[in-house]
N, C-alpha and C positions, 0 to 999 in steps of 0.2 A: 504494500500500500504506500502509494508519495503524496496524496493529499484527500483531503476531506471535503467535500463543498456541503455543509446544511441548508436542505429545505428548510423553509420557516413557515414555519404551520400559520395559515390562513391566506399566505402568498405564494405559497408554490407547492403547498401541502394540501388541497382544497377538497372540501366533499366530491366522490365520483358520482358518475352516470351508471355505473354497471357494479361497480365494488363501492364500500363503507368509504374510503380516500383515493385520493390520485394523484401523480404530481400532474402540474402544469407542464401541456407541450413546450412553453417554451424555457421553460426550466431544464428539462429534458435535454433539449437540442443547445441549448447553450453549454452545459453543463460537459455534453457527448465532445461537441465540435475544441472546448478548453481541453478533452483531455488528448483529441485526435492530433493536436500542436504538438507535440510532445511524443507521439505514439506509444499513449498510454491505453490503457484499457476501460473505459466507460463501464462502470458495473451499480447499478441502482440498488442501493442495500435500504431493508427493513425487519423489523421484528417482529417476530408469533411469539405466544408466553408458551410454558413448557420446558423440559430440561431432558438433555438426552436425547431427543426426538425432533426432529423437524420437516417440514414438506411445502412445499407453494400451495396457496388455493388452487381453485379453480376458475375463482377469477383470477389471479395472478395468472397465470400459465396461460387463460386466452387472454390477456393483455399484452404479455411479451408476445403472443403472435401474429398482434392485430400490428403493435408498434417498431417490432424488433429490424424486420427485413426491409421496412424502408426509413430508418433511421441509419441503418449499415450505408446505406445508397448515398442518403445526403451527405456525411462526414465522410464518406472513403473509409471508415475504418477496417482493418482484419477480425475485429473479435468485441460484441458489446454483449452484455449479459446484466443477470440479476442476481444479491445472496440475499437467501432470509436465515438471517440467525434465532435460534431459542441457547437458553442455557445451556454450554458444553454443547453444541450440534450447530449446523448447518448442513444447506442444501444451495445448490447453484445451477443456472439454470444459462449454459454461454451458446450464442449467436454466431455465427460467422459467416464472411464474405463469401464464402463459398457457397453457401447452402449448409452445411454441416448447421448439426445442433447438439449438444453434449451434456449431460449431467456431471456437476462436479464431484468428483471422488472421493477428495479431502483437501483441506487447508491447515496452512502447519502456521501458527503463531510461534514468531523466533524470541519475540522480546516483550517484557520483561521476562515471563516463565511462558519456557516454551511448550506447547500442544500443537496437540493432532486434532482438529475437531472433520466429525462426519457427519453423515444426513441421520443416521439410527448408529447404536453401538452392535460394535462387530464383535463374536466372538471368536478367539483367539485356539488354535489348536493345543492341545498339549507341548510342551513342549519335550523334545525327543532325551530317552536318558543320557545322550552326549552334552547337554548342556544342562540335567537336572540342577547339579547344584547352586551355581547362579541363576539359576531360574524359581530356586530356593529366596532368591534378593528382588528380584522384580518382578517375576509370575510369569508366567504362559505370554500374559498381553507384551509384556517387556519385551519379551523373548522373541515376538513375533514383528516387533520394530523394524529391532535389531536384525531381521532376517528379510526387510524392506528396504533396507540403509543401502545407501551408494554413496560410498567417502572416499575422497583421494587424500591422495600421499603426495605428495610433491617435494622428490628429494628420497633417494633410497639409500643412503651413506649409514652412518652409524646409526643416528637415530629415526630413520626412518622404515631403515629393515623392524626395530624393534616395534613403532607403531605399526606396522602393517604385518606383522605376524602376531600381536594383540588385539588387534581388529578381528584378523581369523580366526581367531582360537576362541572369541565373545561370541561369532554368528553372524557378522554381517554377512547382505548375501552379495556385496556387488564392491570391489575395490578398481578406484584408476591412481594405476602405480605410473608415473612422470621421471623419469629423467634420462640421463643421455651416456654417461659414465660407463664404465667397465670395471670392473674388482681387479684392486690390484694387491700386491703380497701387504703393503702396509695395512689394507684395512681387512685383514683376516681376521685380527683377534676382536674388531667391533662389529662386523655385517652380518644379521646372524642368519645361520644357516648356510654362509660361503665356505663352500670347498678348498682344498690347495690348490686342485685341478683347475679350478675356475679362474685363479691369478696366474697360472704357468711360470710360477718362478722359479725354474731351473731353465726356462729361455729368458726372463725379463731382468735377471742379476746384473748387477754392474758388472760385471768380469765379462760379461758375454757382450760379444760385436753387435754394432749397432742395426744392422738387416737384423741380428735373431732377436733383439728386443721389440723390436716396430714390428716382426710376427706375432712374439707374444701376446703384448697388448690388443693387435687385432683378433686371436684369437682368443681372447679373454672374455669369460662371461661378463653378458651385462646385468648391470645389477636390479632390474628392474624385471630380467628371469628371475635371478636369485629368489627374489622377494617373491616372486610367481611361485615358482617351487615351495616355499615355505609354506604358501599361503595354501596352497591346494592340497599339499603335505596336510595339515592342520585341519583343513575341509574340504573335504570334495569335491562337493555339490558349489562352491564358490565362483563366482564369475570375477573373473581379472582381465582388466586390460592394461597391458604394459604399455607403455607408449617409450622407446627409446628418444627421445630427446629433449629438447629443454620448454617449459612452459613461458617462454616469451616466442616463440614461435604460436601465431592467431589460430592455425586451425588445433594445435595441443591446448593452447587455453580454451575456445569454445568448447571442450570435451567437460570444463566443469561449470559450464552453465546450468546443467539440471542435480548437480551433486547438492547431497544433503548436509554433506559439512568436509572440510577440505584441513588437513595438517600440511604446513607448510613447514618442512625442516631443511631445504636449500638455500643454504645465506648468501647468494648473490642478492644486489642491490635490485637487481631486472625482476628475478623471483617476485619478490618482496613485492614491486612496485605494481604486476601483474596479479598477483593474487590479490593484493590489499582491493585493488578497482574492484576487481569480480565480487568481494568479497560484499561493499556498498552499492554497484551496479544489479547484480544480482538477487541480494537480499538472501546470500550464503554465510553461514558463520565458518570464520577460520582461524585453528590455533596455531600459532608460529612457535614453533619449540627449538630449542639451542641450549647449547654448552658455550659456556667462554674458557680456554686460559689464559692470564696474561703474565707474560714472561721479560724482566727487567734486561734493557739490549747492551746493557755495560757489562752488570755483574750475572746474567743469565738465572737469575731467581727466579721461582715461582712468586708471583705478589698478588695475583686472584684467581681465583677461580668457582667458578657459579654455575646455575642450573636454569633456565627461566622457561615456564610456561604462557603465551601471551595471548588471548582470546580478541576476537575484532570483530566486527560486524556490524548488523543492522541496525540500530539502536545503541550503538557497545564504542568500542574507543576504536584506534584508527594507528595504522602504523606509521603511516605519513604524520598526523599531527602530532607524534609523539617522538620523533628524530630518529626513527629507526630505517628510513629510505634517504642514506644518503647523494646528494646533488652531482658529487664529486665522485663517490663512488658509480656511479650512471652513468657519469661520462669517459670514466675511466673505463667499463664494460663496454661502454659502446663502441668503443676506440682502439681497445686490445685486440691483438690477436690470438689473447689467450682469455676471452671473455666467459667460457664457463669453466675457469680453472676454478679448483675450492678455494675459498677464504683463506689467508692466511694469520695470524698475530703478530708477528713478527715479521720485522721490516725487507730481512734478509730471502728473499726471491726462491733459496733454494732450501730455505727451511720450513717445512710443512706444520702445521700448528699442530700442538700438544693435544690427544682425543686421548678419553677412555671410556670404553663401554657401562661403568660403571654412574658415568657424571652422566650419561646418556642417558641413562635407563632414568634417574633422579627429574630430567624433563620430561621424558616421554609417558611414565606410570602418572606421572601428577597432569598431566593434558588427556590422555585415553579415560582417565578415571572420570576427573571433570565432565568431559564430551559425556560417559555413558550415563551418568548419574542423569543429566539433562535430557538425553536423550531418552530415558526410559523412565520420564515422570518421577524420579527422585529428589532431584534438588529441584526448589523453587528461588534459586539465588538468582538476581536480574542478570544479565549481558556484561552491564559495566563494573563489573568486583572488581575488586585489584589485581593486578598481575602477580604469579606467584615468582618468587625470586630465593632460590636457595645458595648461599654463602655457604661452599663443603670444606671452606676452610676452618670457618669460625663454629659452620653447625647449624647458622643462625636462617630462617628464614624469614623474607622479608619482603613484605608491603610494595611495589610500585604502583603510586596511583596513575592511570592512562587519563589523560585528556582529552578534548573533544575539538578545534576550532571550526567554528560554523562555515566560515569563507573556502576552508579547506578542497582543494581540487580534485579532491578522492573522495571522501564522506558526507562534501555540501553538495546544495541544492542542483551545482554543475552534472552532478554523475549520478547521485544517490536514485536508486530506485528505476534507475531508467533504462536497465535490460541493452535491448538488442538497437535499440535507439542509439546509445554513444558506442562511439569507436572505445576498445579497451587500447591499454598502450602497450601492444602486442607488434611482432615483426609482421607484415603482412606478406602473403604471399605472391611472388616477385611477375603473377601473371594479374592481379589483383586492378 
């Protein structure tokens, strides 16, 4: 939803001809043509009393069909329609330029506390004794979400093997695993589930000429099977799409427009800047999980090291207004020719930043947990909580409040909620 327009009862709310109210045509048509500016979606909402249950009249249902198909005609629009809400329930009723006419399914409220609301309550299957005893935590309904869920991963390095072989092993039924990488011998002891086979380091060693290394790594697994394998390993019946490359590439971002919630653990600056849009463009919540170490470049000390889980989205804080999309680092990506090289800490080019699986796992268990609890009607904590921040030096964990700025060019008025309407700041493709 991007805005609100109220009828005012007795001006555009008025006694009807065939049903108790009605709005004014020209309420209507003005209302339709503000949202077709924009290529938003016109949808005329009202309320029945009741909880749990909901349905249109009968006069409602021939109004939309006396009104709906030449409303579509005057504005040009793809898709106008109706919701009528009761307590916990809805039901929707969408138009389209086509001729098509649809029942709506469900509608998921992201923020404050997120829900699933539907036209009647559904009952949920048992759930199977592979997942009895978390199903012991949220019940059959939980369970059955969770086995509805479509989440990416964006970034399958250390901590995103661990999120997305946690995802598998709770039930989701549908993961897109993103990245471009190949496993190599350093990240054996954090990708989980990567083989020796899989980095070939008995050709990628420095001792060895440089033709048998550039074999190696070509034929190195990529790590976005790896993750596949784990994931199927763990379940089945799971649908994976791996996508071997980078999500600043437009037709890999379009892949998480319909995603139910999106982990970003790839700390390029392009990542970040790509998901955060989707993340207010779309009306998708996404948690950005990382490790830091920082390492003193005189006397080579360890002087921090941390763990942060960061949640963003529809109503929630924003990565951009909180300095985590650097300007400089954007344009250094844009510029390099080594633009989706990993991060590194330290200044020195040929030194790779300090990982352990360990600091990893401390991100990613405290973002997987967060997401399920939300996602399966356990916690009612809003969107915008503070960012978890764990200090594995001192022990201490701690507070970062997110911020919000209104004018912001990723979370305001410019992007927010407007879908397929704004360009994302994605590469486009070069026939485009």
């Amino acid at each position: 939803m991007r805005e609100v327009l109220t009828a005012s009862d007795g001006k555009h709310y008025v006694p009807g001809t065939r049903g108790y109210r009605k709005l004014t045509a020209d309420f209507v048509l003005d209302s339709a043509l503000n949202f077709a500016e924009d290529q938003s979606v016109y949808l005329a909402v009202h309320c029945h009393g009741g909880r749990g249950t909901v349905a249109f009249s009968q006069t409602d249902l021939e109004s939309h069909e006396l009104g709906y198909p030449g409303l579509l005609e005057l504005i040009g629009a793809p898709v106008v329609g109706a919701l009528v809400f009761a307590e916990d329930a809805v039901a929707g009723d969408l138009w389209t330029s086509t001729g098509e006419r649809f029942e709506l399914d469900h509608l998921v409220i992201t923020d404050p506390v997120r829900q699933i609301l539907t036209p009647a309550p559904r009952k949920a299957p048992s759930a199977s004794q592979e997942y009895d005893r978390q199903a012991r935590l949220f019940g059959d309904r939980g369970q059955e979400i969770l086995k509805r869920q479509k989440v990416a991963v964006v970034g399958l390095g250390g901590a995103g093997s661990l999120i997305s072989e946690q995802l598998a092993r709770l039930g989701v039924g549908h993961l897109v695993l993103i990245d471009s990488d190949v496993v190599e011998t350093s990240n054996l002891s954090r990708i989980v589930g990567a083989r020796r086979t899989d980095a070939h380091p008995w050709m990628t060693a420095e001792r060895r000429p440089r033709w048998m290394r550039q074999l190696g790594y070509r034929l190195a697994a990529k790590k976005v099977h790896v993750a596949r394998r784990v994931a199927r390993t763990a379940s089945p019946a799971i649908q994976v799409d791996a996508i071997v490359s980078g999500v600043e590439e437009h037709e890999v971002a379009q892949l998480l427009r319909d995603c139910d919630h999106v982990f970003l653990s790839a700390d390029s600056a392009t990542a970040r800047l790509v998901v955060n849009a989707i993340a207010h463009q779309y009306l998708i919540t996404v948690t950005q999980v990382g490790a830091k170490v920082s390492v003193d470049k005189l006397s080579g000390d360890v002087t921090d090291v941390f763990a942060v889980s960061r949640r963003a989205g529809p109503g929630g804080a924003c990565l951009k207004c909180n300095g985590l999309i650097s300007s400089d680092r954007l344009r250094q990506e844009a510029t390099s020719a080594e633009q989706l090289d990993r991060q590194r800490y330290v200044d020195d080019p040929g030194v790779h930043a300090p990982s352990v699986i360990t600091l990893n796992s401390v991100a990613t268990s405290h973002a997987v947990n967060e997401w399920l609890m939300r996602t399966t009607g356990l916690s009612t904590q809003p969107l915008d909580v503070a960012w978890f921040h764990a200090d594995t030096l001192s022990g201490e964990v701690l507070i970062d409040e997110p911020r919000q700025d209104f004018g912001c060019t990723q979370c305001g008025p410019s992007r927010f909620a407007l879908g397929d309407s704004r360009r994302l700041p994605t590469k486009m493709p070069k026939d485009a």
